[in-house]
C-alpha positions in Angstrom: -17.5 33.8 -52.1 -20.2 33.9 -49.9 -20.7 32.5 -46.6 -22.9 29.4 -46.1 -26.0 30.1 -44.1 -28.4 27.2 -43.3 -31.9 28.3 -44.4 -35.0 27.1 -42.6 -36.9 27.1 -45.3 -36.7 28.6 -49.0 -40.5 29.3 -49.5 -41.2 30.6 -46.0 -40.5 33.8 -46.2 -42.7 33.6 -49.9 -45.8 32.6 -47.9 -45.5 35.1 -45.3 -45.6 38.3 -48.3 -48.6 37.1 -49.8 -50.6 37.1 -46.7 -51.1 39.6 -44.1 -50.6 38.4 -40.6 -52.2 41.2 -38.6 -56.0 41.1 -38.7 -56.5 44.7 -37.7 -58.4 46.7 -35.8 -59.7 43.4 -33.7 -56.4 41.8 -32.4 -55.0 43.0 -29.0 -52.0 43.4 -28.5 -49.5 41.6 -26.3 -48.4 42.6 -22.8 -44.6 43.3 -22.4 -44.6 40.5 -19.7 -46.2 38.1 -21.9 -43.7 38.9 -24.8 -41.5 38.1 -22.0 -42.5 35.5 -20.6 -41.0 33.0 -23.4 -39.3 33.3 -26.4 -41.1 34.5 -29.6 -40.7 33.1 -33.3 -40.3 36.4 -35.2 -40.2 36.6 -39.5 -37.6 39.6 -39.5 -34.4 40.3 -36.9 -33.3 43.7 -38.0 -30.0 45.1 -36.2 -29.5 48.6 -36.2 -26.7 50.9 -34.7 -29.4 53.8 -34.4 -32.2 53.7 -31.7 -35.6 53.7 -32.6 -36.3 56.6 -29.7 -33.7 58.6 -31.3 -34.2 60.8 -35.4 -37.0 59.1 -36.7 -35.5 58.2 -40.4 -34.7 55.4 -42.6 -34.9 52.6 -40.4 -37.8 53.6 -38.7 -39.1 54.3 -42.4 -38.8 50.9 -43.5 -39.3 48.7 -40.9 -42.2 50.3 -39.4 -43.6 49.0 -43.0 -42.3 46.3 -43.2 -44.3 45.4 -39.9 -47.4 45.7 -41.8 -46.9 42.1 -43.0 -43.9 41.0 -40.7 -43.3 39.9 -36.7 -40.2 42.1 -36.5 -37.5 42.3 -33.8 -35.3 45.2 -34.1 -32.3 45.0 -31.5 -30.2 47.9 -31.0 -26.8 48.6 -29.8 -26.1 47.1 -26.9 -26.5 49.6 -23.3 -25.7 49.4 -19.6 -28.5 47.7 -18.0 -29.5 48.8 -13.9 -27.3 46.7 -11.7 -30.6 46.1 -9.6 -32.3 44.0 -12.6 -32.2 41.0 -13.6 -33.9 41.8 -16.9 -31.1 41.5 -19.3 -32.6 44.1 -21.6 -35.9 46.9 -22.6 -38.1 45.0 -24.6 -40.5 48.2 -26.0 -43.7 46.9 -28.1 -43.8 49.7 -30.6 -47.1 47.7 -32.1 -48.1 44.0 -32.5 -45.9 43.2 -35.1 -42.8 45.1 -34.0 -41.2 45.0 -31.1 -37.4 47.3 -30.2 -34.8 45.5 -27.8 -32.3 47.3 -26.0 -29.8 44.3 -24.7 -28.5 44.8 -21.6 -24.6 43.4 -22.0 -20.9 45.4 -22.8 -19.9 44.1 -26.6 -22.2 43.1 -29.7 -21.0 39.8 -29.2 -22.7 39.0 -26.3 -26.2 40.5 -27.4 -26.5 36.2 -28.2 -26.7 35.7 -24.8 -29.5 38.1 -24.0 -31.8 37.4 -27.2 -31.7 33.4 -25.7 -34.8 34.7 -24.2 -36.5 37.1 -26.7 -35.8 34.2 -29.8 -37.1 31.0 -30.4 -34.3 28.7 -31.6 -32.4 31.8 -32.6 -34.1 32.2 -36.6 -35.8 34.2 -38.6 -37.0 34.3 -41.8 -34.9 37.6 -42.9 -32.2 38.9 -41.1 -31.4 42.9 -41.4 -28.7 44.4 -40.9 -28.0 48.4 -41.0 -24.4 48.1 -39.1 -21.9 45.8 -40.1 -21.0 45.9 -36.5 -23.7 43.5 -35.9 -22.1 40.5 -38.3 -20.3 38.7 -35.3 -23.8 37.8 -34.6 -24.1 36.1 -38.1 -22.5 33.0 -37.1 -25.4 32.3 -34.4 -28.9 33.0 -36.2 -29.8 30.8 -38.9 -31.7 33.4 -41.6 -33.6 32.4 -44.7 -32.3 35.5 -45.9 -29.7 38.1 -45.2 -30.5 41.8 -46.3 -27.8 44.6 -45.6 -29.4 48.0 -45.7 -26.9 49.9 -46.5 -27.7 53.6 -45.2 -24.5 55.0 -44.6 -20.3 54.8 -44.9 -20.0 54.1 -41.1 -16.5 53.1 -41.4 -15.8 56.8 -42.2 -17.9 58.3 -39.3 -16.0 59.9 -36.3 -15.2 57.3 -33.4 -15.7 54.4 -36.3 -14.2 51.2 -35.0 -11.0 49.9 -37.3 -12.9 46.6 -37.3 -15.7 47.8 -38.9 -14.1 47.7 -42.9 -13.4 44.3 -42.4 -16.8 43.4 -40.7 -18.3 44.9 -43.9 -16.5 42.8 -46.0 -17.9 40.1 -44.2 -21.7 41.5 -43.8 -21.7 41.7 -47.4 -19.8 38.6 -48.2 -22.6 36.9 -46.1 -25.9 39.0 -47.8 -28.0 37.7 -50.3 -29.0 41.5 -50.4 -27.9 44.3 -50.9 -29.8 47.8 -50.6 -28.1 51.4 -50.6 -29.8 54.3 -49.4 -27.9 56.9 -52.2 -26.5 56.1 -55.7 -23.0 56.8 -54.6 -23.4 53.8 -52.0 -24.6 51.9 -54.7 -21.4 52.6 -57.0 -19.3 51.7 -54.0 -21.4 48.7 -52.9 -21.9 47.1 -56.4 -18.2 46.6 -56.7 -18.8 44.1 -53.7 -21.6 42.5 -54.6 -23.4 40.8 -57.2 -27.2 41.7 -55.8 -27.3 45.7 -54.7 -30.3 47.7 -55.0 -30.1 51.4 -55.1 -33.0 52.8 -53.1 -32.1 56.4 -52.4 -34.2 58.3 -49.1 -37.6 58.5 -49.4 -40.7 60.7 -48.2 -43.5 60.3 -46.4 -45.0 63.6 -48.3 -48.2 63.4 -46.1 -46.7 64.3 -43.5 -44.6 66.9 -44.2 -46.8 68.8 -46.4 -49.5 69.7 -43.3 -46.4 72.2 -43.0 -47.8 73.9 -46.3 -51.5 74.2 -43.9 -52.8 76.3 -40.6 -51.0 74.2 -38.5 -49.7 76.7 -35.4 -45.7 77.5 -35.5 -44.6 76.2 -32.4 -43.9 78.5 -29.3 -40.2 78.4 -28.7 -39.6 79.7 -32.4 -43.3 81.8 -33.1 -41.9 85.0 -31.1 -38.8 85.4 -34.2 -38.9 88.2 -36.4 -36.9 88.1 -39.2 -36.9 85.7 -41.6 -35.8 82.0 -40.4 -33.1 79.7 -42.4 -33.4 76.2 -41.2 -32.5 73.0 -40.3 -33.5 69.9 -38.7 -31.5 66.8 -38.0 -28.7 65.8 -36.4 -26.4 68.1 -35.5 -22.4 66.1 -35.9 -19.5 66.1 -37.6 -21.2 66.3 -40.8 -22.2 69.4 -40.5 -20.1 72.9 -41.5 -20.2 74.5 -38.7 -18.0 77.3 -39.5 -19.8 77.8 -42.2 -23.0 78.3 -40.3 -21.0 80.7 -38.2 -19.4 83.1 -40.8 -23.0 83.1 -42.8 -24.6 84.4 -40.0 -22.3 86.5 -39.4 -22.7 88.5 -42.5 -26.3 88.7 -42.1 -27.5 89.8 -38.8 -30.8 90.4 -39.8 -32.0 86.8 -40.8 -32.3 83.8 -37.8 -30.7 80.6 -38.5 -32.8 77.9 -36.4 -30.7 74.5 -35.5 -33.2 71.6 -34.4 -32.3 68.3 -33.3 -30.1 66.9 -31.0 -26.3 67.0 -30.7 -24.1 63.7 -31.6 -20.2 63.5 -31.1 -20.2 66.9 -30.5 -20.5 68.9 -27.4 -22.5 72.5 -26.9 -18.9 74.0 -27.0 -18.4 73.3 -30.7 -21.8 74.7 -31.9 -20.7 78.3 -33.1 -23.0 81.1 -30.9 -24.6 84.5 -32.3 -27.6 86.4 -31.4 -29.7 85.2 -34.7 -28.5 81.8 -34.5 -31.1 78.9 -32.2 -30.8 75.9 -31.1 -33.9 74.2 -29.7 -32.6 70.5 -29.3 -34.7 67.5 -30.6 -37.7 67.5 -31.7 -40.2 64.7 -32.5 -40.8 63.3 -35.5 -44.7 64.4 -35.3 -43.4 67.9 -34.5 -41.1 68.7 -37.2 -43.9 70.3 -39.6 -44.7 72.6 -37.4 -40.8 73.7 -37.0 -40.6 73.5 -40.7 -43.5 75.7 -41.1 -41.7 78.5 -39.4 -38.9 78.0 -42.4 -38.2 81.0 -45.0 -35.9 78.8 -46.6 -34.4 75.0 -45.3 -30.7 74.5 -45.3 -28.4 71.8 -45.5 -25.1 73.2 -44.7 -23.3 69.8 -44.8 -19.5 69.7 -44.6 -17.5 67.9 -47.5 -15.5 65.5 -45.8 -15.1 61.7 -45.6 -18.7 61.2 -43.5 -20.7 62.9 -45.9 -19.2 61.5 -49.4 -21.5 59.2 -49.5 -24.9 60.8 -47.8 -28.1 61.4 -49.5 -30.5 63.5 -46.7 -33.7 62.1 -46.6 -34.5 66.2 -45.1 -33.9 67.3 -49.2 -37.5 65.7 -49.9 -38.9 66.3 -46.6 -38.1 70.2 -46.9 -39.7 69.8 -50.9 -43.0 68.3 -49.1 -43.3 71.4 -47.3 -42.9 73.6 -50.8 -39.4 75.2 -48.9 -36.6 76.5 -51.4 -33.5 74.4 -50.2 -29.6 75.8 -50.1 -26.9 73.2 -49.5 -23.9 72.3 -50.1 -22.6 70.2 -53.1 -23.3 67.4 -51.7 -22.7 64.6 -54.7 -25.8 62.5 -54.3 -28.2 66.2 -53.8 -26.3 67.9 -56.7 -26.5 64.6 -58.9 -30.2 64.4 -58.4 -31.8 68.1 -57.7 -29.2 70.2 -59.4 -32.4 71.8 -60.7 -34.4 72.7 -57.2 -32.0 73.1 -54.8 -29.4 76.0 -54.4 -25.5 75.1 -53.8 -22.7 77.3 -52.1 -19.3 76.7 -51.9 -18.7 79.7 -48.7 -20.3 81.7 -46.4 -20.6 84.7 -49.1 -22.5 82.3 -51.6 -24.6 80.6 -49.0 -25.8 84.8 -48.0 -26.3 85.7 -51.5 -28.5 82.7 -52.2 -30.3 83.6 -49.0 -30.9 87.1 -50.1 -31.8 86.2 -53.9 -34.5 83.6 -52.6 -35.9 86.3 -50.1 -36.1 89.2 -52.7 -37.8 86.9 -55.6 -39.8 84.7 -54.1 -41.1 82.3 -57.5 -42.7 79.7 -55.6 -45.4 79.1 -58.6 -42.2 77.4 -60.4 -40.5 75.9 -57.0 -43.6 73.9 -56.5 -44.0 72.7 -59.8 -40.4 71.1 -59.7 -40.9 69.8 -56.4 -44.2 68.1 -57.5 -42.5 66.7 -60.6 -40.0 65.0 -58.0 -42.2 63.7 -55.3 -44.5 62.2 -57.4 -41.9 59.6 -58.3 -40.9 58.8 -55.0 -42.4 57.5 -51.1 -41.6 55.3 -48.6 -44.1 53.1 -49.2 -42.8 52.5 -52.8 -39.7 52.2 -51.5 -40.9 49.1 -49.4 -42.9 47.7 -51.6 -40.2 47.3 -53.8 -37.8 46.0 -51.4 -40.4 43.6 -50.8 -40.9 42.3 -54.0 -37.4 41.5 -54.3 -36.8 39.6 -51.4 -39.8 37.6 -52.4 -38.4 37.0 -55.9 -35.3 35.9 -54.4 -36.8 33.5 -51.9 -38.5 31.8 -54.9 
């Protein structure tokens, strides 16, 4: 049964998707000290467990979109604030409509106390949540509607709290929505729920396609010369490490180029060689560039619990750049690009496919099945659509 949550006003949210509240290109934007100065009504409170500063990816995806129409408040996980403040958190205005709070306070629980001053009457029009972690604060919003984007199995992530299964329960329990970012979430979720929606990882092909241009490689990876194998993401406990060590092991002569930053791992776990590269994060507006350099993208993902339920937004981001793509069998990548993409099992299959892709290079046919794919698929779509449904359901 679902929770009871007192709704400010069924047709609210309606009016606010068939208008656009930004006149553009002749409004100027707020100060941080007059967002400050008292609290603000906003349409959408989004709470996410990953930092808008940090991988740009789904989140940042969708509600950067959804800020088109939408005063949006994202609030992150709460951090330690400077003793020597008084501010009790980092309001950053990433445009008019959307603004990224980092409360300053020790649990989730108390993130109430700081939004006091960022949130009128504590409401919103749609509340967002991509952790269930966040649902403690359920109890003291009052949303029109409650939409779980469901992105990831966090409960079977490394360092996962044991209250997070039973905070899920009641996240979902409280939803009127439910969205999945891969069709195995959406198996799992729609045994939970009577309103999922399946919207697997998007693109935004645009971008990632000026890889396919002039665009210059960037320095710290132009002086390689042997033929690169990459990747770009975070680099965890979902990844196969060992399996990145022993396939570059058995061949020397190709350079396997890690990018993005380390999380809930240290430098010591990452597996060392000569033709193996780590160059930490990189920006969001600089991954082309890095993917440019690319021979072939990987995805060497481990199978284990945190990636059962996965679908990498990278698959379609290395397609926009025309790259040929080995991973590992990955359910939701084999389910869905069993045709484009390469699998390996082990080291010796993950080299062979390297080697194979290297000596017949059929790019003519690559393309074509890439193009067949993308066409059916971007992020703005993918919002458009979520859009439509939360509009039909505030009817």
């Amino acid at each position: 049964m679902k929770c009871v949550v007192e709704r400010p006003s069924a047709f609210q949210f309606m009016r606010h998707m068939n208008k656009v509240t930004i006149a553009k290109g002749n409004t100027p934007s707020p100060t941080i000290s007059e967002i400050n100065e008292t609290p603000n009504n906003y349409d959408m409170i989004v709470f996410c467990h990953l930092r808008w500063q940090f991988v740009y990816q789904r989140p940042q995806h969708i509600i950067s979109r959804m800020a088109e129409d939408l005063k949006i408040l994202m609030v992150e996980e709460p951090m330690p604030g400077d003793p020597n403040s008084n501010e009790p958190g980092n309001l950053m205005m990433i445009s008019q409509n959307l603004h990224v709070l980092q409360p300053f306070c020790h649990d989730i629980a108390s993130i109430a106390d700081v939004l006091v001053k960022y949130v009128k009457n504590f409401s919103a029009d749609i509340g967002w949540f991509y952790s269930a972690a966040f649902s403690p604060l359920l109890s003291t919003f009052k949303f029109g509607t409650v939409v779980y984007d469901c992105m990831d199995e966090l409960a079977l992530f490394k360092g996962a709290s044991p209250q997070l299964i039973e905070q899920e329960k009641y996240l979902v329990a409280s939803a009127d929505i439910v969205f999945t970012g891969g069709k195995s979430l959406y198996e799992s979720k729609k045994q939970m729920h009577e309103n999922v929606y399946c919207f697997p990882s998007s693109v935004d092909e645009e971008h990632f396609s000026t890889a396919l241009n002039g665009i210059a490689i960037p320095a710290d990876v132009s002086d390689i010369s042997t033929p690169v194998v990459g990747y770009f993401g975070v680099i965890d406990e979902r990844l196969d490490l060992e399996l990145l060590r022993e396939t570059a092991l058995k061949i020397p002569d190709i350079t396997f180029v890690m990018i993005g930053p380390l999380a809930k791992i240290g430098e010591a776990d990452l597996p060392q060689a000569t033709n193996i590269r780590y160059t930490g994060m990189k920006s969001y507006a600089e991954l082309p560039a890095y993917l440019k350099s690319f021979d072939i993208a990987m995805m060497p993902f481990a199978l284990n619990d945190a990636t059962k339920f996965i679908s990498p937004t990278k698959t379609l981001e290395y397609m926009a750049a025309g790259k040929p793509i080995i991973s590992t069998r990955i359910t939701d990548v084999l389910r869905d690009y069993s045709d484009s993409v390469l699998f390996a099992d082990d080291a010796d299959e993950f080299a062979r496919h390297i080697n194979t892709i290297l000596d017949n290079q059929d790019s003519l046919t690559r393309i074509a099945q890439y193009r067949d794919i993308l066409d059916k698929t971007s992020w703005n779509a993918t919002v458009s659509s979520m859009k439509n449904i939360i509009k039909e359901f505030a009817k």
